[in-house]
PyMOL Python script that loads the backbone (N, CA, C, O; Angstrom):
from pymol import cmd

cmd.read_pdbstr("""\
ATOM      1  N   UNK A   1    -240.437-246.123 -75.514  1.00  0.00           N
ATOM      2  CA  UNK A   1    -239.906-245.054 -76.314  1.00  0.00           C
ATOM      3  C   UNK A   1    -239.434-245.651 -77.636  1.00  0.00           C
ATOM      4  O   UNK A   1    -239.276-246.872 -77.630  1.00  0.00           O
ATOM      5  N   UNK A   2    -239.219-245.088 -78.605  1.00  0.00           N
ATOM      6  CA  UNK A   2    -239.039-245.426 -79.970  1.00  0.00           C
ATOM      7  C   UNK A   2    -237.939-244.902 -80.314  1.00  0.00           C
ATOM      8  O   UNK A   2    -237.511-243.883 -79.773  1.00  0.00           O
ATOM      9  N   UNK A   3    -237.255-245.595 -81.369  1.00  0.00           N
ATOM     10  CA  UNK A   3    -235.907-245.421 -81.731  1.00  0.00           C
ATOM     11  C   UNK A   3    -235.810-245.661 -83.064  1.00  0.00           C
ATOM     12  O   UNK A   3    -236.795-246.145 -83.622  1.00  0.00           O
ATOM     13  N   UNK A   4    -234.585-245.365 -83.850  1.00  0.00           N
ATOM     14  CA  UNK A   4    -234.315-245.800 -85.181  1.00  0.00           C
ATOM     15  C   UNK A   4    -233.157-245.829 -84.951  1.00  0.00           C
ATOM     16  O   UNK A   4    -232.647-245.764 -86.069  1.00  0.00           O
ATOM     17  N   UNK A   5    -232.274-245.893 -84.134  1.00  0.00           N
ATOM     18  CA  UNK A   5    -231.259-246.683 -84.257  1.00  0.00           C
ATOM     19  C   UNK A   5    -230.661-247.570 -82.643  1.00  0.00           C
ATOM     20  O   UNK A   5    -229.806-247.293 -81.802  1.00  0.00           O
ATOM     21  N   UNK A   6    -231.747-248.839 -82.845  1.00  0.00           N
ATOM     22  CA  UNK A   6    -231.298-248.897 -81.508  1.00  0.00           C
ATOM     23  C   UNK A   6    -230.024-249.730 -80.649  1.00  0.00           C
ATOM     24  O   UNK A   6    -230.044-250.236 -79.526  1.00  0.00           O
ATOM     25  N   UNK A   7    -228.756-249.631 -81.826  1.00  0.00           N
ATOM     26  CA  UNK A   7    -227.806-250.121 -81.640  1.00  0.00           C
ATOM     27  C   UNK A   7    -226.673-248.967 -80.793  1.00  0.00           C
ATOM     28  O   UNK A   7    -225.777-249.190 -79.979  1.00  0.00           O
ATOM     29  N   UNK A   8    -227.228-247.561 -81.459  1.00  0.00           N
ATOM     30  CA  UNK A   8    -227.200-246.159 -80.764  1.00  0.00           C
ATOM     31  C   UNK A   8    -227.547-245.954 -79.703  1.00  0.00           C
ATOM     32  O   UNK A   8    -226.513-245.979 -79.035  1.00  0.00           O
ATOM     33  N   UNK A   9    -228.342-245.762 -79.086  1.00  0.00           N
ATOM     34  CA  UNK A   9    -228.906-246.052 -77.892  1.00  0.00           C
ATOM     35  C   UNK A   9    -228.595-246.935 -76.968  1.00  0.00           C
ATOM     36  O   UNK A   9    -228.889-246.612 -75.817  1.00  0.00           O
ATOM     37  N   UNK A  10    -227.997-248.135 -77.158  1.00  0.00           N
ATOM     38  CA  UNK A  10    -227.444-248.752 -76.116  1.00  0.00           C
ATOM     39  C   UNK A  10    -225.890-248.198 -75.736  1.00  0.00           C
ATOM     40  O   UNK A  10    -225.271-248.242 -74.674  1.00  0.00           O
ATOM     41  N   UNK A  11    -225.610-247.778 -76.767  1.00  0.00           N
ATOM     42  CA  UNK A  11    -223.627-247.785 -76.668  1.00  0.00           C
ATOM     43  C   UNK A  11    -224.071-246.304 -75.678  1.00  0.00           C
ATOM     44  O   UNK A  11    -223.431-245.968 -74.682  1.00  0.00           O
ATOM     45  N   UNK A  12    -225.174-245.626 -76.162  1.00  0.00           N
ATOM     46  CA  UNK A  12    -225.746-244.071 -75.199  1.00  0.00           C
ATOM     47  C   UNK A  12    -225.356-244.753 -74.013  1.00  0.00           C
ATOM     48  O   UNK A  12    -224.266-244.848 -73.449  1.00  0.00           O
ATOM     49  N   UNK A  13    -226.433-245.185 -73.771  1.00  0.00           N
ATOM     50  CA  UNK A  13    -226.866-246.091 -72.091  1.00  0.00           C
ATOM     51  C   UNK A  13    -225.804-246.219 -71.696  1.00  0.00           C
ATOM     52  O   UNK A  13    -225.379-245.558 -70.749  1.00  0.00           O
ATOM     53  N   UNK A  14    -225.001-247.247 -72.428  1.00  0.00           N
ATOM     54  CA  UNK A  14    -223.949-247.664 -71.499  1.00  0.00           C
ATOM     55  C   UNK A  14    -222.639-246.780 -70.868  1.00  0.00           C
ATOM     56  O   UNK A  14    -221.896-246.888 -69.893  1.00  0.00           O
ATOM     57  N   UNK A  15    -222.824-245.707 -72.169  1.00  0.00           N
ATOM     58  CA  UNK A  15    -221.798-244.814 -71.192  1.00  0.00           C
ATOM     59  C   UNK A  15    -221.790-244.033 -70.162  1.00  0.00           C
ATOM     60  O   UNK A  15    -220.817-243.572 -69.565  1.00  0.00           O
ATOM     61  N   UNK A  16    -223.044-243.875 -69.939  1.00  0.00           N
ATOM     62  CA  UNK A  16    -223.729-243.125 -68.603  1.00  0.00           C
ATOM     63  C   UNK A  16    -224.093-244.198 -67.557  1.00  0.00           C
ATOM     64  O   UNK A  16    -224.802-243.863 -66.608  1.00  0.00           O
ATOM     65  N   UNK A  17    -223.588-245.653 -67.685  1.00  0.00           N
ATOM     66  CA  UNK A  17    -223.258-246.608 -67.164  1.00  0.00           C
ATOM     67  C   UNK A  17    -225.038-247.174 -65.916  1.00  0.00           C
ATOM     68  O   UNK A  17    -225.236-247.378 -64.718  1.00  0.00           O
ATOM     69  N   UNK A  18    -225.974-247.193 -67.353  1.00  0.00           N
ATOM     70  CA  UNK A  18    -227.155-247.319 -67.042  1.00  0.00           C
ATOM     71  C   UNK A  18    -227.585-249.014 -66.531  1.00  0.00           C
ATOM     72  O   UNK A  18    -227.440-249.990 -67.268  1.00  0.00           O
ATOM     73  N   UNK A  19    -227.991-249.052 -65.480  1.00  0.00           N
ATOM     74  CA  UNK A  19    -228.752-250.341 -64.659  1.00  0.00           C
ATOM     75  C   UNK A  19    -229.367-251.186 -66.008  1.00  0.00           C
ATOM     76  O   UNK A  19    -230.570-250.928 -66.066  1.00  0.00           O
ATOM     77  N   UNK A  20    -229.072-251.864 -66.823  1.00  0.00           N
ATOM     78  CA  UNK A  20    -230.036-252.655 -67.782  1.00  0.00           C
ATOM     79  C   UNK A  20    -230.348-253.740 -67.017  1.00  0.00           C
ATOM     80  O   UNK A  20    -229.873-254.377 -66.077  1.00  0.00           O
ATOM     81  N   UNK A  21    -231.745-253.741 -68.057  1.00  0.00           N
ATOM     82  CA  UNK A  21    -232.727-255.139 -67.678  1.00  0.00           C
ATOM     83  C   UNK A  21    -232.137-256.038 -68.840  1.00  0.00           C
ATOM     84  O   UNK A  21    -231.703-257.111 -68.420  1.00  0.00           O
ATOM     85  N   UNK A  22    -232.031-255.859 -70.103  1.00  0.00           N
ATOM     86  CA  UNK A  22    -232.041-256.340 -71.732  1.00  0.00           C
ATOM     87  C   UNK A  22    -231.021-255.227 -72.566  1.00  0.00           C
ATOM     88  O   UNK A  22    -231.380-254.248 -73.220  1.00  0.00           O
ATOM     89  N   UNK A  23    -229.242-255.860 -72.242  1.00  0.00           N
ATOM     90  CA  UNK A  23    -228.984-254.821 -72.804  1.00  0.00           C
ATOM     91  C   UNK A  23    -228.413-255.295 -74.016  1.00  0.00           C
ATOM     92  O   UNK A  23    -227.294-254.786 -74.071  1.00  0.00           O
ATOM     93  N   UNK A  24    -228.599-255.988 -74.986  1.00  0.00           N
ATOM     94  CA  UNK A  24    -228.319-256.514 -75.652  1.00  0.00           C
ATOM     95  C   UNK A  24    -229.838-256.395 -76.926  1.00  0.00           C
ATOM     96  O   UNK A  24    -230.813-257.108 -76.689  1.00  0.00           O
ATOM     97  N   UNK A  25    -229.852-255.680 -77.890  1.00  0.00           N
ATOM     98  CA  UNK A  25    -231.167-255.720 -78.872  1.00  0.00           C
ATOM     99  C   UNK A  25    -231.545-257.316 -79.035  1.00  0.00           C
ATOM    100  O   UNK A  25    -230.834-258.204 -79.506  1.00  0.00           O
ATOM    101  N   UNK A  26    -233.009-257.418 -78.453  1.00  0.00           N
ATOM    102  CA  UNK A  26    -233.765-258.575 -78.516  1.00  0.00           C
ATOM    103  C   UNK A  26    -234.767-258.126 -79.566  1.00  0.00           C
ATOM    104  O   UNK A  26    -235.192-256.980 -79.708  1.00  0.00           O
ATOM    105  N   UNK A  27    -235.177-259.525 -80.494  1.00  0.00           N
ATOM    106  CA  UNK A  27    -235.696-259.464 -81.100  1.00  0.00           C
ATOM    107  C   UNK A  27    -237.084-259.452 -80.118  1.00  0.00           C
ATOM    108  O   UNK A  27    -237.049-259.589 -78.895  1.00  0.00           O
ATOM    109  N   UNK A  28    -238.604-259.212 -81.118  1.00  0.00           N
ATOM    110  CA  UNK A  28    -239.374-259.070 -80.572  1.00  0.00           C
ATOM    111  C   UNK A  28    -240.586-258.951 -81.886  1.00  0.00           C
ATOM    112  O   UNK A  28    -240.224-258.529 -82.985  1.00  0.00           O
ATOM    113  N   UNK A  29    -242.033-259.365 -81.638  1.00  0.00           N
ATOM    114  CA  UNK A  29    -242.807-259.408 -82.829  1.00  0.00           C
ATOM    115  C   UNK A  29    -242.450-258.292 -84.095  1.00  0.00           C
ATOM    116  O   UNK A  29    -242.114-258.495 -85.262  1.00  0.00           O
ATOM    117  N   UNK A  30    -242.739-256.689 -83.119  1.00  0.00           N
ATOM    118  CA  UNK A  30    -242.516-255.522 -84.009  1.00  0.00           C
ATOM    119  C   UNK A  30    -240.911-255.099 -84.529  1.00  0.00           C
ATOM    120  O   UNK A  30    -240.704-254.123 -85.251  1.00  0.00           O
ATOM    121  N   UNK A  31    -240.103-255.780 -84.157  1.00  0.00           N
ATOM    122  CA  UNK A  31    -238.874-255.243 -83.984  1.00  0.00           C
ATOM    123  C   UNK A  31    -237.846-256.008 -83.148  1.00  0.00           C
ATOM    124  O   UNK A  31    -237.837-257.218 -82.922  1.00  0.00           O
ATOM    125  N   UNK A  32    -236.647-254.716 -82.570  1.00  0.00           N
ATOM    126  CA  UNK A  32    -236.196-255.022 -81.324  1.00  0.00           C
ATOM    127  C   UNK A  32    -236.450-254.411 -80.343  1.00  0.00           C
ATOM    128  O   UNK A  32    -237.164-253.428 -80.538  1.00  0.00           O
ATOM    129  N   UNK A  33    -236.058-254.653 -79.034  1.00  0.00           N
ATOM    130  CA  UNK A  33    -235.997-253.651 -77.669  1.00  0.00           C
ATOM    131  C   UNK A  33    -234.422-253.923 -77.067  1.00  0.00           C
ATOM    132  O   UNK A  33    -233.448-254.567 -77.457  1.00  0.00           O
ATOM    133  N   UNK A  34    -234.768-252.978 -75.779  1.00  0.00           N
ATOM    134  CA  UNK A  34    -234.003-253.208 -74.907  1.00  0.00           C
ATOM    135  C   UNK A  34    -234.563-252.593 -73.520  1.00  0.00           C
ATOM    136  O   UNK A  34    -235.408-251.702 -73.429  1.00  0.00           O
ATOM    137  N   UNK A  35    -233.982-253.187 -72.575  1.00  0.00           N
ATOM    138  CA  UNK A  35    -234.564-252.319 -71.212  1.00  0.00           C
ATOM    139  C   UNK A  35    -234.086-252.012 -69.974  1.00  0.00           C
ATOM    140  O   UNK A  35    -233.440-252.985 -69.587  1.00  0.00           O
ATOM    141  N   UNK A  36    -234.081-250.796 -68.836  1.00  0.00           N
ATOM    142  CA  UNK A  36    -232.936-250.605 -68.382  1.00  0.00           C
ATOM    143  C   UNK A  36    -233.769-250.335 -67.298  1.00  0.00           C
ATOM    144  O   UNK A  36    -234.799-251.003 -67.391  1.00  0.00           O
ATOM    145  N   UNK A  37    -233.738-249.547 -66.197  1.00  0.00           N
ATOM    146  CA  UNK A  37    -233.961-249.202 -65.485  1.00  0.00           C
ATOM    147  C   UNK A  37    -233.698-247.811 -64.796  1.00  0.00           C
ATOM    148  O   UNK A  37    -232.566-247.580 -64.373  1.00  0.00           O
ATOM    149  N   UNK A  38    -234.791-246.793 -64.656  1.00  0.00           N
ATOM    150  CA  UNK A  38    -234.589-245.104 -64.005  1.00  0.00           C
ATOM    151  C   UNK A  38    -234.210-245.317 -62.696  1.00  0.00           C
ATOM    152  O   UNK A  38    -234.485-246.311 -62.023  1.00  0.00           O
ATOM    153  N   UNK A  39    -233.403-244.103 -62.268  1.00  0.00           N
ATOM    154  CA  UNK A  39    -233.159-243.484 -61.004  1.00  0.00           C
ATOM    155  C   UNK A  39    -233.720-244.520 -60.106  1.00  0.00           C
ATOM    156  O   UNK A  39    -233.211-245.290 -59.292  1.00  0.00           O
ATOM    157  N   UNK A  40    -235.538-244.187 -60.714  1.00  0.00           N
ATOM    158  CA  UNK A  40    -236.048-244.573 -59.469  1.00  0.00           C
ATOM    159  C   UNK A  40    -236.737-246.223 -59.313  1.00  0.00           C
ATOM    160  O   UNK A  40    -237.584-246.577 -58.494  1.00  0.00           O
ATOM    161  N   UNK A  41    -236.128-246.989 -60.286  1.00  0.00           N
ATOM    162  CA  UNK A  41    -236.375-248.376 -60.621  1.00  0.00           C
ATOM    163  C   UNK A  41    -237.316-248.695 -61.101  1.00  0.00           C
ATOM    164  O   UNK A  41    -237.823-249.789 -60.850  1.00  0.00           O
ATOM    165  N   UNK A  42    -237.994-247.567 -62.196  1.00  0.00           N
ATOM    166  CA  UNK A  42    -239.049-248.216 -63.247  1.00  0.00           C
ATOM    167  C   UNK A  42    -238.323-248.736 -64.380  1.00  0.00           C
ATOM    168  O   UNK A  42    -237.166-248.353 -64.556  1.00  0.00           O
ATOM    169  N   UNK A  43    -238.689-249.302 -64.922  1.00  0.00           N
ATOM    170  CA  UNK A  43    -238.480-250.227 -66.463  1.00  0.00           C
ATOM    171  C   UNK A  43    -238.691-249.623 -67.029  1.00  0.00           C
ATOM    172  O   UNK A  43    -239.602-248.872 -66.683  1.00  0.00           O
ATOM    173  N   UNK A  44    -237.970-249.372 -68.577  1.00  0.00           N
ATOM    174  CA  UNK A  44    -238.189-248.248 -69.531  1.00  0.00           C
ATOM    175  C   UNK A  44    -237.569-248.915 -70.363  1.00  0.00           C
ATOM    176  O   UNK A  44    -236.486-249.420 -70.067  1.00  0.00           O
ATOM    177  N   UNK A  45    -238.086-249.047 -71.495  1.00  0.00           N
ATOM    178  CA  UNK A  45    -237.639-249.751 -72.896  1.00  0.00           C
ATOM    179  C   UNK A  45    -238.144-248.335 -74.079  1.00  0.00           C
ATOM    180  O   UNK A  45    -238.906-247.405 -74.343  1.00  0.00           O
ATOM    181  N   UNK A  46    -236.762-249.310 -74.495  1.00  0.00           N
ATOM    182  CA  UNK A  46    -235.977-248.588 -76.338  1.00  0.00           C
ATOM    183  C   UNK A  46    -237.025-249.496 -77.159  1.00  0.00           C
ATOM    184  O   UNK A  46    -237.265-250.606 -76.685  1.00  0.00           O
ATOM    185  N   UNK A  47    -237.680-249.105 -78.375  1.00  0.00           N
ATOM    186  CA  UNK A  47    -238.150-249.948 -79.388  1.00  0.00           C
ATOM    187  C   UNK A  47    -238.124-249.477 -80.826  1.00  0.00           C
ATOM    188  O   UNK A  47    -238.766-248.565 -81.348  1.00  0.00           O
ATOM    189  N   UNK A  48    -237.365-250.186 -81.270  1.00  0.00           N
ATOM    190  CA  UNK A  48    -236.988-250.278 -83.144  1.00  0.00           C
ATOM    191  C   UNK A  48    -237.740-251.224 -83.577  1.00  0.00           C
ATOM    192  O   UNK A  48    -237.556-252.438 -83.484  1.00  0.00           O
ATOM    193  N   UNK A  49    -239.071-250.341 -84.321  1.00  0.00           N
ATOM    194  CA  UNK A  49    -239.442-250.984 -85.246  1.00  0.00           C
ATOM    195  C   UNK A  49    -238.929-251.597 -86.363  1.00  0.00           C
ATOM    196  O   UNK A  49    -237.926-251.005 -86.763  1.00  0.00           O
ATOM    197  N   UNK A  50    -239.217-252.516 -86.994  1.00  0.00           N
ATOM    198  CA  UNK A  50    -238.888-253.350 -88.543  1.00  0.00           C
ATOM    199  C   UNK A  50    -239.911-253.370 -89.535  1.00  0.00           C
ATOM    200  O   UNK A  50    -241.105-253.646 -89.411  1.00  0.00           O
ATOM    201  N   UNK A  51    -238.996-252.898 -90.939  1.00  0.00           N
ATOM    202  CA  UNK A  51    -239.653-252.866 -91.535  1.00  0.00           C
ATOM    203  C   UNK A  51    -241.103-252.114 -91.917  1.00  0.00           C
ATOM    204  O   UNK A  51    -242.070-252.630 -92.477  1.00  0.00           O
ATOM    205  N   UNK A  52    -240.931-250.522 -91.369  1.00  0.00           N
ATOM    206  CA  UNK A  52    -241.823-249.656 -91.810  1.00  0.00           C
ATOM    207  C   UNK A  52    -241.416-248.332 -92.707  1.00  0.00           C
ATOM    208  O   UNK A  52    -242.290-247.556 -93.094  1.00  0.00           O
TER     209      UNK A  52
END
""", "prot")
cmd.dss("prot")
cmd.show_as("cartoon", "prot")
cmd.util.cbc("prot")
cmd.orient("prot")
């Protein structure tokens, strides 16, 4: 999923006190991420592009 602010999105997550994989914005080629985990224990990542 895509984001533009994904410093927003984590402080989201965390108050609904979400399972993270990466909760801390990692850098990454395109950007940053982060990644948490659904209900039902799939992986689901945040991604902020840079520089477009």
């Amino acid at each position: 999923m895509l984001t533009e602010d994904i410093y927003e999105k984590v402080q989201f997550l965390k108050e609904r006190e979400v399972n993270f994989v990466i909760d801390e914005p990692t850098n990454c080629p395109p950007g940053k991420y982060i990644s948490f985990r659904d209900p039902f224990g799939n992986v689901l990542e945040y991604l902020q592009f840079e520089n477009l």
